[in-house]
C-alpha positions as CSV (number, residue, x, y, z in Angstrom):
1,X,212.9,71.4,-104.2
2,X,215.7,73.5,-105.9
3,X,214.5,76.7,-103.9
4,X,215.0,74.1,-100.3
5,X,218.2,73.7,-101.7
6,X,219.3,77.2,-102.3
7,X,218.3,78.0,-98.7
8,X,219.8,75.2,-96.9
9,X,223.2,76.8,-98.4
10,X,223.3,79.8,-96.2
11,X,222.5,78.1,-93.2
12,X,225.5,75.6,-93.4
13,X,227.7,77.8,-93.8
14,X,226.2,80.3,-90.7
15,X,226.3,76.9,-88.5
16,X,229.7,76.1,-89.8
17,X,228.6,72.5,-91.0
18,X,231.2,70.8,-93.7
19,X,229.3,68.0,-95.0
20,X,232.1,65.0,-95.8
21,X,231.3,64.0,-99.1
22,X,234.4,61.4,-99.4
23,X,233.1,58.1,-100.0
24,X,236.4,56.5,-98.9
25,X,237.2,58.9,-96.0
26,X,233.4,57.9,-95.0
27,X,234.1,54.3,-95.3
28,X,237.3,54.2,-93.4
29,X,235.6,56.6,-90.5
30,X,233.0,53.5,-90.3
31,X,235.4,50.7,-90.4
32,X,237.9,52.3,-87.8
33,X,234.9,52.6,-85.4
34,X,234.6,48.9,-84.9
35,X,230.9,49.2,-84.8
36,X,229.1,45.6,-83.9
37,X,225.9,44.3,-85.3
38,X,224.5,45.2,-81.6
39,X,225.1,48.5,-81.3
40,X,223.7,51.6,-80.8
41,X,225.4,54.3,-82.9
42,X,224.7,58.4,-82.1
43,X,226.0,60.7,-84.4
44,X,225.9,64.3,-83.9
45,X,225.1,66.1,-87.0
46,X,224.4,64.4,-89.0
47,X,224.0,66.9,-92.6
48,X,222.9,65.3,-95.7
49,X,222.9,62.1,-94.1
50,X,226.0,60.8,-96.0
51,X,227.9,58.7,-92.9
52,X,224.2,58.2,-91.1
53,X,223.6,56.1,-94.6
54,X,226.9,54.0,-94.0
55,X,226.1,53.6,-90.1
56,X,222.7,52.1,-91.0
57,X,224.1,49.3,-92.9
58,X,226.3,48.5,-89.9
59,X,224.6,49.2,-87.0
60,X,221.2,48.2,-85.0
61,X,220.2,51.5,-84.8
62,X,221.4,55.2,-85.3
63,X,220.3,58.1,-83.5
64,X,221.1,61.4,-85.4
65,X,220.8,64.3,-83.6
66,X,220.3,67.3,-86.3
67,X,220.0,71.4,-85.1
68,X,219.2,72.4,-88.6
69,X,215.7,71.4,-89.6
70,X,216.2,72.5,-93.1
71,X,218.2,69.7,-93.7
72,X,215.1,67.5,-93.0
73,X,214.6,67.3,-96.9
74,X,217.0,64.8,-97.2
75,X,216.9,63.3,-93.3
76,X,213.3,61.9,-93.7
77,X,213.7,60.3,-96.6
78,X,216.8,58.8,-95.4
79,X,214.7,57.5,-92.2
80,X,212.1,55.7,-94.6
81,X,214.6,54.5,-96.2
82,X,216.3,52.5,-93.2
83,X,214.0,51.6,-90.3
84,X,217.0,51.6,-87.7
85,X,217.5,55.8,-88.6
86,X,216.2,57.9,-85.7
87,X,216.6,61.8,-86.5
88,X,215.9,64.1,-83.3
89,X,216.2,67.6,-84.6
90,X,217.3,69.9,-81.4
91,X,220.7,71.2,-79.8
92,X,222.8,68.3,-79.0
93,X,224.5,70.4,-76.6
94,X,221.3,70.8,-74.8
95,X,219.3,67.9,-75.4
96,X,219.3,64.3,-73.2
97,X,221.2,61.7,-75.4
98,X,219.5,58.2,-75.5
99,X,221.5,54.9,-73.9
100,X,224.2,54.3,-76.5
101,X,226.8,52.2,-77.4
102,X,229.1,53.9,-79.5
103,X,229.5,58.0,-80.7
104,X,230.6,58.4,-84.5
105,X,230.4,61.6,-86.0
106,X,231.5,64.3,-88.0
107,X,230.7,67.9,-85.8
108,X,231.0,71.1,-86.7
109,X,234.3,72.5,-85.4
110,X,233.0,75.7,-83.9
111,X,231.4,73.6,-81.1
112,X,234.1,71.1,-80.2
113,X,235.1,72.5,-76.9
114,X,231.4,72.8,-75.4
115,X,230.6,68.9,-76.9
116,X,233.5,67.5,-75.6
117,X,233.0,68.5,-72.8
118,X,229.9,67.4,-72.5
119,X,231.3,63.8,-73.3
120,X,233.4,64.4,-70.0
121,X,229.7,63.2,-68.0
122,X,227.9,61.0,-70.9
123,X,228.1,57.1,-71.2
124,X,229.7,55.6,-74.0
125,X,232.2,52.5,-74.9
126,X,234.2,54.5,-78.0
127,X,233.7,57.5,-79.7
128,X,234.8,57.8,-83.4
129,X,235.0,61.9,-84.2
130,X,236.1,64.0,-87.2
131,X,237.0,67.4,-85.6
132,X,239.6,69.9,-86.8
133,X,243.1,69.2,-87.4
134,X,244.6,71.5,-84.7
135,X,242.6,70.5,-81.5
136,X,243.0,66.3,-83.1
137,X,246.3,66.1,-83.1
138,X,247.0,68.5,-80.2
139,X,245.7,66.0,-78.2
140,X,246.7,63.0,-79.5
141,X,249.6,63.6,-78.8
142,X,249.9,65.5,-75.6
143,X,250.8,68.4,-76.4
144,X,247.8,70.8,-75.5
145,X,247.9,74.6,-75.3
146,X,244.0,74.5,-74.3
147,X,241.6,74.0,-71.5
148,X,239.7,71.5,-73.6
149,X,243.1,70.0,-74.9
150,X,243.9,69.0,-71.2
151,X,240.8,67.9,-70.2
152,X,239.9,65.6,-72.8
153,X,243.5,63.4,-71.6
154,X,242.3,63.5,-68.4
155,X,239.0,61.9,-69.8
156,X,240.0,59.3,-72.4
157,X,242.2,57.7,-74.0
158,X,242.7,59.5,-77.3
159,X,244.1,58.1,-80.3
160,X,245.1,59.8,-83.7
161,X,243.4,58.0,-87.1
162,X,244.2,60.0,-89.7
163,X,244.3,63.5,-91.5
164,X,241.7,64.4,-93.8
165,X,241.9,66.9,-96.6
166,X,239.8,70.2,-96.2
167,X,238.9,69.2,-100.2
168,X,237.2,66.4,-99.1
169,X,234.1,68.7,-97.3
170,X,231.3,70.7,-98.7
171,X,231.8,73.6,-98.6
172,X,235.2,73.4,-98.1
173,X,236.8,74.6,-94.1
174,X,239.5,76.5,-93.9
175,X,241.5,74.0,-92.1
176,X,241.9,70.2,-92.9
177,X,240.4,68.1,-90.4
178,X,241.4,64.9,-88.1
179,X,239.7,61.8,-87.0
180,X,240.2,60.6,-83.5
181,X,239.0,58.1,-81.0
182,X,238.0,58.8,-77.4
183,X,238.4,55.7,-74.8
184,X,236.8,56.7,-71.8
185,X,238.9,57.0,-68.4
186,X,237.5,56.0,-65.3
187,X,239.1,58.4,-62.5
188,X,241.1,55.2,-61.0
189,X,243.2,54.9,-64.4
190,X,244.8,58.1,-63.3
191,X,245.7,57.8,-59.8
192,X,249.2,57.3,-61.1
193,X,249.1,60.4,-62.9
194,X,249.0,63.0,-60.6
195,X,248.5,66.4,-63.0
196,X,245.6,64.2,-65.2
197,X,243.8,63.1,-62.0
198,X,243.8,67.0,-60.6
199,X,242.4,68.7,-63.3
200,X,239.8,66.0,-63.8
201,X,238.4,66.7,-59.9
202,X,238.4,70.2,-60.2
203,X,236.5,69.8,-63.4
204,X,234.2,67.6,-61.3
205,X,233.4,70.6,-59.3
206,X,233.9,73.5,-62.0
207,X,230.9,75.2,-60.4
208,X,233.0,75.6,-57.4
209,X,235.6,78.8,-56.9
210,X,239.1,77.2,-57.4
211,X,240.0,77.9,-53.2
212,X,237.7,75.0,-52.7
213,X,238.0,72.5,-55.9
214,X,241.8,72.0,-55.4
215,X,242.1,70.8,-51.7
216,X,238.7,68.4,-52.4
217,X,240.8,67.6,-55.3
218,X,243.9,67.3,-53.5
219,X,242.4,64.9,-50.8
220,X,240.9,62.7,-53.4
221,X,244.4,62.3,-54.6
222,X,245.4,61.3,-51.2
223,X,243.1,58.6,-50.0
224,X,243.2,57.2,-53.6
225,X,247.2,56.4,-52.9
226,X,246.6,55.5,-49.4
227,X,247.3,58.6,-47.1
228,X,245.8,58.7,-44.1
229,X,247.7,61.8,-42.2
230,X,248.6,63.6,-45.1
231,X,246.7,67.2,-45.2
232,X,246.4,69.1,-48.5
233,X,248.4,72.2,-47.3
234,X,252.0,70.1,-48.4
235,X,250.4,70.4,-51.9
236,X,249.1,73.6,-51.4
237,X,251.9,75.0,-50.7
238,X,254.2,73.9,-53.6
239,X,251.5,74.7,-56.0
240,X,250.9,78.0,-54.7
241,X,254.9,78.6,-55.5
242,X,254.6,78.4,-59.1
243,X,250.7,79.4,-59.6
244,X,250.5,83.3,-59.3
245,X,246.6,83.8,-59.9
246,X,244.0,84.5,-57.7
247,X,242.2,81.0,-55.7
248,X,238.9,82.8,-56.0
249,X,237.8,82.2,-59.5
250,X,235.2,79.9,-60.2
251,X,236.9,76.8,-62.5
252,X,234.9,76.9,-65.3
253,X,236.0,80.7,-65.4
254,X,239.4,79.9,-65.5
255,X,241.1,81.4,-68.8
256,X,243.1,79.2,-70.8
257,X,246.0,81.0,-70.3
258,X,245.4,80.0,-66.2
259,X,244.5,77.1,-66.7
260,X,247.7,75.8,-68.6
261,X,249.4,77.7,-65.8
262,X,247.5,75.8,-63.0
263,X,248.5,72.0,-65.1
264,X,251.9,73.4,-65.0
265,X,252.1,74.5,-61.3
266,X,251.5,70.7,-60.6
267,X,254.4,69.7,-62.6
268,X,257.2,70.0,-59.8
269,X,255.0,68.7,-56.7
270,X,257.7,66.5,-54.4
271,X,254.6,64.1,-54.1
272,X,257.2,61.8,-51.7
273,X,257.6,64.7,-49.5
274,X,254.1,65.6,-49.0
275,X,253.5,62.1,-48.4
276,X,255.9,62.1,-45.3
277,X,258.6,60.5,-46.9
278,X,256.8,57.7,-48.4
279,X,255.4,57.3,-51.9
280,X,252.2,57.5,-52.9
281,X,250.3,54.0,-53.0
282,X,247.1,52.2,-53.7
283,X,244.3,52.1,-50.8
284,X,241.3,54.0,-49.2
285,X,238.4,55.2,-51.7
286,X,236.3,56.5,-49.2
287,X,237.7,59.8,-49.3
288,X,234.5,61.9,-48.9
289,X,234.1,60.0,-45.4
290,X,237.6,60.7,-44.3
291,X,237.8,64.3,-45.2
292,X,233.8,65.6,-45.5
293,X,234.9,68.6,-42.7
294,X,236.6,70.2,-45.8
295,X,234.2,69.5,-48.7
């Protein structure tokens, strides 16, 4: 057992796992995820099995979803210990998550920006995350200088828990860390919010080169608020003004340098002007009907 141990060492600190050993930071991280007796809980690496533990006592049932098998010495045990534990050992970047009610986890901070993302197309009521302190309070609190940063506004509602010492993890990161919670956004909470609702639709189509994400984008917008003769050009336009990059890149290419330029280009769009003189309102959702030519 000591020699499992002594090799599960150098593989937390290649995969850059901080186990939270804080037995009040763990308890407040449960309690501020309002878990109900009901509820399916998935937490995303889960380590020694410290907050899975706490989760069990709360929750119907907890899926952990582990990558490093080594760990496994203490995971088992933990599942015959609790009958409502499932570990799946696997890449929860790459596997299929289970129906779920709720997402509480600490995760290793070297993969935030590919599992939030993720989260952008998975099904969830809250999610309950201890990430690092940078990217947490970044956007909390709206003030982004990433990709992800943006993104993850235009896909929840985010608020800011609380800071958590870097002395509370073991081994200890080299930056403190943040708890937040992630409300998901359906795309209708944005149509007043004409930058957030943007970006989110040409994330939809991130596969796509940016020439053809922004008009589909762009004529979402529109039918959402009710035009009928408005043509994405009047938008075009303006942001092409202030957005000095090449159309052709695919969006999920985009560098996070163009991408912040892109959010800002869409900061100074007259939307009453390319309306016709009228503001944008509620009405038609069948956008794909009305403008399917340019799709």
């Amino acid at each position: 057992m000591e020699t499992q141990k002594r090799e599960v060492t150098p593989s937390v600190r290649k995969l850059n796992q901080h186990f939270l050993t804080d037995e009040m930071v763990l308890d407040d991280i449960v309690l501020n995820s309002n878990i109900e007796s009901d509820d399916i809980v998935l937490e995303i690496g889960p380590g020694k099995g410290d907050l899975t533990r706490k989760l069990a006592e709360v929750a119907r049932k907890v899926i952990a979803v582990e990558y490093d098998k080594r760990l496994s010495q203490y995971l088992d045990k933990l599942m015959e210990q609790y009958p409502n534990v499932e570990i799946i050992y696997g890449d929860a970047l790459k596997i299929k998550f289970p129906k779920i009610d709720r997402i509480v986890s600490n995760i290793p901070f070297n993969i935030t920006e590919p599992l939030i993302s993720r989260l952008f197309s998975e099904r969830f009521r809250t999610a309950t995350l201890l990430v690092g302190e940078t990217y947490g309070k970044q956007v909390a609190k709206g003030h982004s200088v990433s990709r992800i940063g943006l993104l993850t506004r235009a896909y929840f509602k985010v608020d800011y828990v609380k800071d958590i010492p870097s002395t509370c993890f073991d081994p200890e990161p080299a930056t403190n860390g943040s708890v937040i919670e992630l409300y998901p956004l359906k795309k209708q909470n944005l149509e007043q919010n004409f930058r957030e609702y943007i970006i989110r639709c040409i994330w939809d189509q991130r596969t796509r080169p940016l020439s053809d994400a922004l008009p589909a984008a762009i004529f979402q917008y529109i039918s959402a608020n009710g035009g009928k003769n408005t043509t994405p050009n009047d938008f075009l336009k303006q942001i092409q003004r202030n957005y000095h990059h090449p159309l052709t890149i695919r969006v999920d290419k985009l560098t996070n340098p163009e991408f912040l330029d892109l959010y800002d280009s869409l900061r100074g769009i007259n939307l009453k002007k390319a309306f016709g003189g009228y503001k944008p309102r509620g009405g038609a959702k069948n956008w794909r009907i009305d403008y399917a030519k340019y799709l």
